[in-house]
C-alpha positions as CSV (number, residue, x, y, z in Angstrom):
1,X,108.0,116.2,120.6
2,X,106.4,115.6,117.1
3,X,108.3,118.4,115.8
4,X,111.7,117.1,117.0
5,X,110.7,113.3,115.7
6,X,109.9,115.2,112.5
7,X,112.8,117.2,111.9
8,X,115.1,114.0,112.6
9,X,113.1,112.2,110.1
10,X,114.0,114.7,107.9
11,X,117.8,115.0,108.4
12,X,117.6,111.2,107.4
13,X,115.9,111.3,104.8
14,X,118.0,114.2,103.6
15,X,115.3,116.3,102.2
16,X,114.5,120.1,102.6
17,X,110.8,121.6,103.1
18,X,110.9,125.0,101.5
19,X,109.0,128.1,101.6
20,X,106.4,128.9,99.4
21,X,108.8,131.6,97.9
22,X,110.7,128.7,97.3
23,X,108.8,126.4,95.7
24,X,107.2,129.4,93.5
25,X,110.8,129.8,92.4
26,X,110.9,126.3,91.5
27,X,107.9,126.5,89.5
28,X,109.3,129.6,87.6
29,X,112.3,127.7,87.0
30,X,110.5,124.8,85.6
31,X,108.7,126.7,83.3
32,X,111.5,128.4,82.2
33,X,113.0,125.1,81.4
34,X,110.3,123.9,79.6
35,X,109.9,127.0,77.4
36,X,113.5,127.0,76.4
37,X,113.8,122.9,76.0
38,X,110.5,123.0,73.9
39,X,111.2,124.6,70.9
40,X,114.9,123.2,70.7
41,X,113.5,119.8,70.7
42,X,110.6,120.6,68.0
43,X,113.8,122.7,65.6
44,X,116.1,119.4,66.0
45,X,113.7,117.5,64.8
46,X,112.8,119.6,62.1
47,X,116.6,119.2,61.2
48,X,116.6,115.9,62.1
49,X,113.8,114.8,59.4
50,X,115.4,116.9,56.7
51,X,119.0,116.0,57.2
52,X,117.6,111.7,57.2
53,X,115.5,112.7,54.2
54,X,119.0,114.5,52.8
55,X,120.9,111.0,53.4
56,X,118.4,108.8,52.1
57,X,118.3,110.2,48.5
58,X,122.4,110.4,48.6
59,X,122.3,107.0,49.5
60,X,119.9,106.0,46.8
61,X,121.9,107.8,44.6
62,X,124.8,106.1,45.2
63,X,123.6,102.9,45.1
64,X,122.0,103.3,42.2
65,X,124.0,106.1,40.3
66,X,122.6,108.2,37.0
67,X,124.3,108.0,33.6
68,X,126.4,111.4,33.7
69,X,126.1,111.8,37.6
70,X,129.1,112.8,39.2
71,X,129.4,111.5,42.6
72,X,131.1,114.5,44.5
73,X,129.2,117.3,42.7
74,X,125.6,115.9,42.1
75,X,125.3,113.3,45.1
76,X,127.6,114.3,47.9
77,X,128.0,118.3,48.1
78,X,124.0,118.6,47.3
79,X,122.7,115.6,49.8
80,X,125.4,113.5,51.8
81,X,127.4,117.0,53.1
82,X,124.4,118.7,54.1
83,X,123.1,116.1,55.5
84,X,126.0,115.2,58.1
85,X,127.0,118.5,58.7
86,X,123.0,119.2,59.6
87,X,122.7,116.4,61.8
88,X,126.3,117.2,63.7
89,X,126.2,120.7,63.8
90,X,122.5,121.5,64.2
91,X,120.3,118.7,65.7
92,X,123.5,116.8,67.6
93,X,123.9,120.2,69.6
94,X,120.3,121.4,70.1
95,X,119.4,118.3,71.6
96,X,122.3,118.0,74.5
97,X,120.9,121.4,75.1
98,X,117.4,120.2,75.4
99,X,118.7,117.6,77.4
100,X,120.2,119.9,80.0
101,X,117.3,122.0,80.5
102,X,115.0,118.4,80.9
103,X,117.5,117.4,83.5
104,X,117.8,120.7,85.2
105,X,113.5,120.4,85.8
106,X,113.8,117.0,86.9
107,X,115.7,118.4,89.5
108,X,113.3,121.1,90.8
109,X,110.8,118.2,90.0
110,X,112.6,116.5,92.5
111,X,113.3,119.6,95.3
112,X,109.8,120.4,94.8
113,X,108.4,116.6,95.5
114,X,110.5,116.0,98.5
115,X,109.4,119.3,100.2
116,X,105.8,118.7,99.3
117,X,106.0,115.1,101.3
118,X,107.9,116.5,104.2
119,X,104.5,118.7,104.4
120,X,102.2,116.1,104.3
121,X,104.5,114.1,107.0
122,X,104.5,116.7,108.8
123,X,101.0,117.8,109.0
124,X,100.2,113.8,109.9
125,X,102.0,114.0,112.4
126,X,100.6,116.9,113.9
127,X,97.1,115.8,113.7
128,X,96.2,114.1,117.3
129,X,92.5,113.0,115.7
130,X,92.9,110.0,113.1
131,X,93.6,111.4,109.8
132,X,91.5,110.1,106.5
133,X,92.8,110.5,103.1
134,X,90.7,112.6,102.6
135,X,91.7,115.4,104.9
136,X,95.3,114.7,103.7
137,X,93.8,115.5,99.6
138,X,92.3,118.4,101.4
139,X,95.9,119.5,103.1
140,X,97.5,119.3,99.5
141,X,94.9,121.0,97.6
142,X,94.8,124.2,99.9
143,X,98.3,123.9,101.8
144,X,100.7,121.9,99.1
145,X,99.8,123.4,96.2
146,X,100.4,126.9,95.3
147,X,97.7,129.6,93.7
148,X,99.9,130.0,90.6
149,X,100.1,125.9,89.4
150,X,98.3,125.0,86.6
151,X,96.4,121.6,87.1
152,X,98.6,119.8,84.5
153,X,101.7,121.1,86.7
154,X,100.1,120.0,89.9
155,X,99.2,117.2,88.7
156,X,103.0,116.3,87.8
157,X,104.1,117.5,91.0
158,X,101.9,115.0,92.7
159,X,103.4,111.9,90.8
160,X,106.8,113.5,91.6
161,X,105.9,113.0,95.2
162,X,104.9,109.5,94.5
163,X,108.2,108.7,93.5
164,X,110.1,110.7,97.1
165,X,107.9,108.5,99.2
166,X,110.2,105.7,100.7
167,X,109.2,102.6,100.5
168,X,108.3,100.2,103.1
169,X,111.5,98.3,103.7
170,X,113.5,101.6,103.7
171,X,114.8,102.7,107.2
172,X,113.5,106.2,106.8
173,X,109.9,104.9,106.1
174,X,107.2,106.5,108.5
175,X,104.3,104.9,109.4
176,X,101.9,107.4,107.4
177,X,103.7,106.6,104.6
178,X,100.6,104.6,103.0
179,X,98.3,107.4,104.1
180,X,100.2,109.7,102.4
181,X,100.2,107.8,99.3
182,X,96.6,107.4,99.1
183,X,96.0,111.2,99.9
184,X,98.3,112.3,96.7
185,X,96.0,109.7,94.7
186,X,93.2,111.1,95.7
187,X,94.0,114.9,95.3
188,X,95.6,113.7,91.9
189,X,92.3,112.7,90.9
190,X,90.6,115.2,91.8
191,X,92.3,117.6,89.9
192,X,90.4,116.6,86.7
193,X,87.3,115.3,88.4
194,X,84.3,117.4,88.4
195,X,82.2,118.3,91.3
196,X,79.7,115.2,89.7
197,X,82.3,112.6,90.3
198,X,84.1,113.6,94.1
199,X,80.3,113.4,94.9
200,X,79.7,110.1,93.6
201,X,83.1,108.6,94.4
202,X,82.5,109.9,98.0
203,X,78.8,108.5,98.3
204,X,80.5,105.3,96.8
205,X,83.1,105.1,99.5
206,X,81.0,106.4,102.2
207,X,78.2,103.1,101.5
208,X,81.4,100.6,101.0
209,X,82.9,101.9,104.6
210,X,78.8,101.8,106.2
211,X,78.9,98.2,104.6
212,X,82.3,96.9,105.8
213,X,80.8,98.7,109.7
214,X,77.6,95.9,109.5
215,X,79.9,93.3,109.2
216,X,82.0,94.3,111.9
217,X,79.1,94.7,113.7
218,X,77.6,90.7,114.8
219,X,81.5,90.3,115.3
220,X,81.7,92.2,117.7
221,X,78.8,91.9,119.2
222,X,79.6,88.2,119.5
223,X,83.1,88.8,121.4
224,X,81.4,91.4,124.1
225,X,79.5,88.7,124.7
226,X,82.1,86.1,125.3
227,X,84.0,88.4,127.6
């Protein structure tokens, strides 16, 4: 049953869990795109700079011309030309290319975030105990993530999957939406965190939840004894 209910949930949301092949291709791909992208970026801006310093003098030139200076041989072939023709022909181009290869990860971004919710839905679902936010970090950190991410990447995945996660008025929201959402924030902390921290944050959490359990506790008591 809770694999029917999840499978329909995902034909409405219209997202596809994938393999970890998959996803591992993904993460090729999004390296690729980033290692191409890069340097085209950091070139066309190289030009960028030179061709706006290039336009700046020939405009200060002509603006304020020499004695002797002749305004198609000393100004415009030696600054103004270069300088267009660098910034049309050389940093116009490389950065619609860089462009292209941003969009094209964005979209495995995107692939990538949608199947790693699906996961965590579906593991949620699954789970007949209650399940903390912290056994859904857990999930992600040994099930989501894949041996080959580097924590910068999986930390980018995990506010990728921030953004898939409907929100509450949307049709295809699940009811372990929020619980998902707090697991990602918790496994994206704990990417950088050292051992030192998870143990204080837990100890932290663990006194807040024993003090919020003594409240409850007269009020309860009280209403038992009403009854």
């Amino acid at each position: 049953m809770t694999s029917l209910l999840a499978n329909i949930e995902n034909s409405q949301l219209g997202y596809n869990l994938l393999t970890s092949e998959e996803k591992l291709a993904l993460y090729n791909g999004i390296h690729a795109h980033r290692c191409k992208g890069s340097p085209l970026v950091l070139i066309a801006t190289i030009v960028f700079v030179i061709s706006a310093v290039l336009l700046l003098i020939g405009s200060i030139l002509t603006g304020f011309p020499l004695e002797g200076f002749s305004f198609v041989l000393d100004i415009f072939l030696p600054f103004l030309l270069p300088g267009i023709l660098s910034l049309v022909l050389i940093s116009a181009p490389l950065v619609m290319y860089a462009l292209q290869h941003h969009r094209g990860a964005l979209s495995k971004h995107k692939k990538l975030a949608e199947s790693n919710y699906l996961q965590i839905l579906n593991y949620c679902q699954s789970q007949k105990d209650n399940v903390s936010k912290k056994n859904v970090a857990e999930f992600i950190e040994s099930q989501v993530f894949l041996s080959e991410y580097t924590k910068s990447f999986s930390y980018v995945t995990l506010l990728q999957t921030m953004k898939v996660i409907p929100g509450k008025d949307s049709p295809n929201a699940s009811v372990h939406d929020s619980l998902i959402a707090d697991g990602v924030d918790l496994a994206k902390d704990n990417i950088y965190a050292s051992e030192y921290d998870k143990e204080k944050r837990d100890r932290l959490e663990a006194e807040e939840e024993e003090r919020i359990e003594q409240k409850q506790a007269p009020s309860s008591a009280v209403s038992s004894m009403l009854t």
